[in-house]
C-alpha positions in Angstrom: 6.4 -7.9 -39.5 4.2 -7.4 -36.8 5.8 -7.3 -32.9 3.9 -6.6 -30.1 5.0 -5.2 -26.8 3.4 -6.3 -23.1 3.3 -3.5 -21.3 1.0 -0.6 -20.1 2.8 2.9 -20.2 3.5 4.5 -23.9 5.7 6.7 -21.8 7.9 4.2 -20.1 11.8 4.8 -21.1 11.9 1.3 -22.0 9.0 1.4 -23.8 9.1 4.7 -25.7 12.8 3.1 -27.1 11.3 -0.1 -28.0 8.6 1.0 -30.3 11.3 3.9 -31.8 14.0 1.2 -32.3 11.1 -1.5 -34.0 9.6 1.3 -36.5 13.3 2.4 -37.5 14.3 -1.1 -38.3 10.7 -1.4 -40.6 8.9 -3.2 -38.3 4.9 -2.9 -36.9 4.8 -2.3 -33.3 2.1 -2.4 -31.0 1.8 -1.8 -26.9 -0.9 -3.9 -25.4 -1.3 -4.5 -21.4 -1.3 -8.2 -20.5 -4.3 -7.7 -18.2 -6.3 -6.7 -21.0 -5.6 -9.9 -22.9 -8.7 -11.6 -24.3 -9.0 -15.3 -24.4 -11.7 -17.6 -27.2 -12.0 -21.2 -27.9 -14.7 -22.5 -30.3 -14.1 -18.8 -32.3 -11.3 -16.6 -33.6 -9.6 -14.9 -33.0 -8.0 -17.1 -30.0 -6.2 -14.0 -28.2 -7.3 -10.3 -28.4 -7.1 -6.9 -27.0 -9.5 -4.3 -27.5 -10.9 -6.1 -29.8 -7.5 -6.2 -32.1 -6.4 -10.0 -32.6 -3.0 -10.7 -31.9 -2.9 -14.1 -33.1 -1.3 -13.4 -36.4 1.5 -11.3 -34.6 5.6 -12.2 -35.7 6.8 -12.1 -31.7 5.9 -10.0 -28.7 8.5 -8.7 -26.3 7.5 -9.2 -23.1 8.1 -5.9 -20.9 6.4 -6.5 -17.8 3.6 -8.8 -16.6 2.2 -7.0 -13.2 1.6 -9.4 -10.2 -2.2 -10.1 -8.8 -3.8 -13.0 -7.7 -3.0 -16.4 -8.0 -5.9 -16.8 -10.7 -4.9 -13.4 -12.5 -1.1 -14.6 -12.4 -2.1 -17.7 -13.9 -4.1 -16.5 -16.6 -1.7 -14.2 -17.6 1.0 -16.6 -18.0 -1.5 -19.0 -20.1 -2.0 -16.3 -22.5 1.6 -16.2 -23.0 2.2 -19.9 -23.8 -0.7 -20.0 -25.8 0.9 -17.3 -28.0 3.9 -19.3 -28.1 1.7 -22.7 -29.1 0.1 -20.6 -32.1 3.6 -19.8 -33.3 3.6 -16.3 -32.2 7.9 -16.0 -30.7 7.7 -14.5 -26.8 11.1 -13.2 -25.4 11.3 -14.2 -22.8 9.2 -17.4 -23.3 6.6 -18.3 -20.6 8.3 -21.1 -18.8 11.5 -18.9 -19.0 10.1 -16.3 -17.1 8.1 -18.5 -14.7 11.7 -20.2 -13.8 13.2 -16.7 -13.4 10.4 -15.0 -11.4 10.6 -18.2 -8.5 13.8 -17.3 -6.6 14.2 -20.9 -5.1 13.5 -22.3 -8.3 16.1 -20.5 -10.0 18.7 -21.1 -7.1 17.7 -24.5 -7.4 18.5 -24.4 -11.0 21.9 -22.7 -10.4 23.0 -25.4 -8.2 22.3 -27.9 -10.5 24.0 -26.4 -13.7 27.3 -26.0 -11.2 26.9 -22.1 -10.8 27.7 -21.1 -7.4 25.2 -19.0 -5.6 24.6 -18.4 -1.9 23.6 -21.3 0.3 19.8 -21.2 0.6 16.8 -22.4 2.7 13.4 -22.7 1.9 10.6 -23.4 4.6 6.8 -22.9 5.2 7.5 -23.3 8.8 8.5 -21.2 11.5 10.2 -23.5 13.5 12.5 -24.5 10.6 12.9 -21.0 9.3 14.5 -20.1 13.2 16.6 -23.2 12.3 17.8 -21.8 9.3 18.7 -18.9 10.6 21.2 -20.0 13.1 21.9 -23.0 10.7 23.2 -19.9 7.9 25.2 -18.1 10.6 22.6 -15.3 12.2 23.1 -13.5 9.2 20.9 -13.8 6.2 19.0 -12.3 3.7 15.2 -13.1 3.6 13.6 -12.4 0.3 10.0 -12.8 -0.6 9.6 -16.2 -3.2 8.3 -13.8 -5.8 9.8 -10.1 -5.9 11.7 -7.4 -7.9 13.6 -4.2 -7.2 14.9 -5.3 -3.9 11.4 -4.5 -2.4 10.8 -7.1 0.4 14.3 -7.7 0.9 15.3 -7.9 4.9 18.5 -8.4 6.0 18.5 -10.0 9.6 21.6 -10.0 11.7 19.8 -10.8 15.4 17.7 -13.6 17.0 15.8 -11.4 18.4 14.5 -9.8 14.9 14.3 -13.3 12.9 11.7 -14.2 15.4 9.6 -11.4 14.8 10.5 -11.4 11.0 9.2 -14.6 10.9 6.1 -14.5 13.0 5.2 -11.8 10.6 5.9 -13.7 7.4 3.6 -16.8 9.2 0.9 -14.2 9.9 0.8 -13.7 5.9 1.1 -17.2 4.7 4.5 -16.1 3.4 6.8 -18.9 2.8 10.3 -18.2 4.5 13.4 -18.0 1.6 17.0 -17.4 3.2 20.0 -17.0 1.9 23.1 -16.9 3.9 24.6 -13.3 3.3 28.0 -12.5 1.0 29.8 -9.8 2.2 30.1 -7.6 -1.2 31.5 -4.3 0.7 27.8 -2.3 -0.7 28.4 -2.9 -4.6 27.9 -6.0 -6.6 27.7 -6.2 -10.7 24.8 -6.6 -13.4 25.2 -8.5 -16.5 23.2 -7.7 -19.4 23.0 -10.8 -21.9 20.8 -11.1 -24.9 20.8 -14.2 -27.0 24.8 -15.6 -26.4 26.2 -12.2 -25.8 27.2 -10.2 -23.3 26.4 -6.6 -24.5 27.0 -4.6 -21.1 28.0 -4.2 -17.5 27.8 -2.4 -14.8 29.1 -2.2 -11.2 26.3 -1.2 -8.9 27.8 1.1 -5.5 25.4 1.7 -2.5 26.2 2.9 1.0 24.3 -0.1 2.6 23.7 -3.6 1.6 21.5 -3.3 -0.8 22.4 -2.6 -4.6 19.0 -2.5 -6.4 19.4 0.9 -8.7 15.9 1.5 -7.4 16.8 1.3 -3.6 19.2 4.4 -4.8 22.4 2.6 -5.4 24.7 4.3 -8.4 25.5 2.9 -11.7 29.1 2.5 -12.3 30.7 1.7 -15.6 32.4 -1.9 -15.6 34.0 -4.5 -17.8 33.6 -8.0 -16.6 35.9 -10.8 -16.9 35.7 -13.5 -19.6 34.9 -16.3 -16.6 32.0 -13.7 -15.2 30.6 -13.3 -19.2 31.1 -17.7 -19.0 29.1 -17.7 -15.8 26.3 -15.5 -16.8 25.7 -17.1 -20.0 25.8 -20.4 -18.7 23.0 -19.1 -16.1 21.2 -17.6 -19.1 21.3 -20.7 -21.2 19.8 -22.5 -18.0 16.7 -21.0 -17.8 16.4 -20.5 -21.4 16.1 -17.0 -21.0 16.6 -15.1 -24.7 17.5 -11.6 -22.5 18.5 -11.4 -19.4 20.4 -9.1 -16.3 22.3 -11.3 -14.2 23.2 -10.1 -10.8 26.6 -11.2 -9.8 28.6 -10.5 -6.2 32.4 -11.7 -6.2 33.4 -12.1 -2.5 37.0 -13.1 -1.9 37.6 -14.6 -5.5 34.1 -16.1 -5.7 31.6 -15.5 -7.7 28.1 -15.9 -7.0 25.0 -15.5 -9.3 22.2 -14.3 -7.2 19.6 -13.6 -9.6 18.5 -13.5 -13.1 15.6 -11.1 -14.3 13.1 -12.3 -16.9 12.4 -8.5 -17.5 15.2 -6.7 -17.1 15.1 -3.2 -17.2 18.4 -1.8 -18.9 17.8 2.1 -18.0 20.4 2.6 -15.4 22.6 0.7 -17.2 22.7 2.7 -20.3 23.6 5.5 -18.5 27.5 3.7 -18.7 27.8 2.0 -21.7 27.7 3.3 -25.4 26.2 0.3 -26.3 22.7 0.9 -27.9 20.8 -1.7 -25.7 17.7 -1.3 -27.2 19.1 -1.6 -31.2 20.6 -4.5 -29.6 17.3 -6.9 -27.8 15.6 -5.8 -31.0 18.0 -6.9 -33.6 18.4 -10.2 -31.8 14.6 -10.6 -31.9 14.5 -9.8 -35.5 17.5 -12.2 -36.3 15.3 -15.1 -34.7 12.2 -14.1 -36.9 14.4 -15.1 -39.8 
């Protein structure tokens, strides 16, 4: 069985534990960049790296596909449905991950599977964007439309700032995505689900508003409820997403789903679970591989 990995760094924790875990379970693996992907119609093979087809390839697990242009963006996500198309199994599949990576698609999404997650307003224009602001109560969080690790992520208490926030974001195109902010008291949880599972938790505890592990928050061992598990499956099942971290805030009894990750990285978190993550996402991928 032959299982490729999309990704760049042999050295990458996640990576290094992916290719262990697939050789110990008898199992080919490769690591091949996305951006070196090689496309041919009219000859074979169809999809190539390096000169090494992939078409006849079990499943790839799809670690990270890096941002770029539009075109380059595009492409890169082609490659991956045409795997799909010439039976080759992606987790997460292309139009999974394309649902996941567009924040206002996947609050949309949310919304309309009955999941509660903070009120939200998307705008090209300034004038509506200032709008919004007051609209959400002069205090919002303003994400960029496509982003990870909290990077981009403003929070904006004062008029004053929102203007020249958002006469920044015009300046760059940007299109203006605000969410009203839940007060979460600097910790809010992530959810690891693979397949219909809930394998691991985690509170995450920062000294400021913002809980990304990579913004320096701390990973704190947790055991969620069975309605959060519900929840975050639900979410999962929405998007059609085969793994997934779900990040959750409960604010006065609610709970709100803010995000889900199409490539989740599970590092932090398996500093505070004895859960074998990895053994885990790759059993789940072999199971489906019949």
């Amino acid at each position: 069985m032959k299982i490729g990995i999309i990704g760049s760094d042999r050295k990458e924790w996640h990576i290094k534990r992916l290719l262990m875990e697939l050789e110990n379970q008898g199992a080919e693996a490769y690591l091949f960049p996305i951006t070196k992907m090689k496309a041919t119609i009219g000859n074979k093979p169809r999809l190539s790296v390096k000169g090494y087809p992939i078409d006849d390839y079990d499943a790839v697990i799809v670690r990270r596909v890096p941002g770029g242009t539009a075109e380059q963006v595009f492409y890169r996500m082609d490659t991956l449905h045409r795997l799909d198309e010439m039976g080759v199994r992606v987790f997460n599949p292309a139009d999974s991950i394309e649902k996941a990576v567009d924040k206002y698609y996947t609050s949309a999404l949310l919304e309309e599977a009955g999941i509660k997650t903070p009120t939200t307003i998307v705008t090209e224009s300034f004038n509506e964007a200032m709008k919004a602001f007051k609209e959400l109560g002069e205090d919002v969080i303003v994400k960029p439309l496509f982003g990870s690790l909290g990077m981009g992520i403003t929070r904006v208490t004062s008029e004053d700032v929102a203007y020249r926030v958002f006469r920044a974001l015009e300046m760059t195109k940007s299109v203006f995505y605000l969410q009203k902010y839940i007060p979460h008291k600097g910790e809010d949880i992530r959810v690891f689900v693979i397949g219909d599972e809930v394998v691991a938790s985690m509170k995450r505890v920062s000294d400021n508003w913002k809980t990304n592990i990579s913004a320096g928050a701390k990973a704190v061992k947790h055991q969620v409820s069975k309605e959060i598990q519900e929840i975050c499956l639900k979410a999962a099942r929405k998007l059609g997403l085969e793994y997934t971290g779900v990040d959750v805030i409960v604010s006065e009894d609610d709970i709100y789903v803010i995000e889900l990750n199409s490539t989740p990285g599970w590092e932090g978190l398996q500093t505070v679970t004895e859960i074998n993550i990895t053994k885990k996402l790759v059993e789940h991928v072999l199971s489906k591989l019949g």
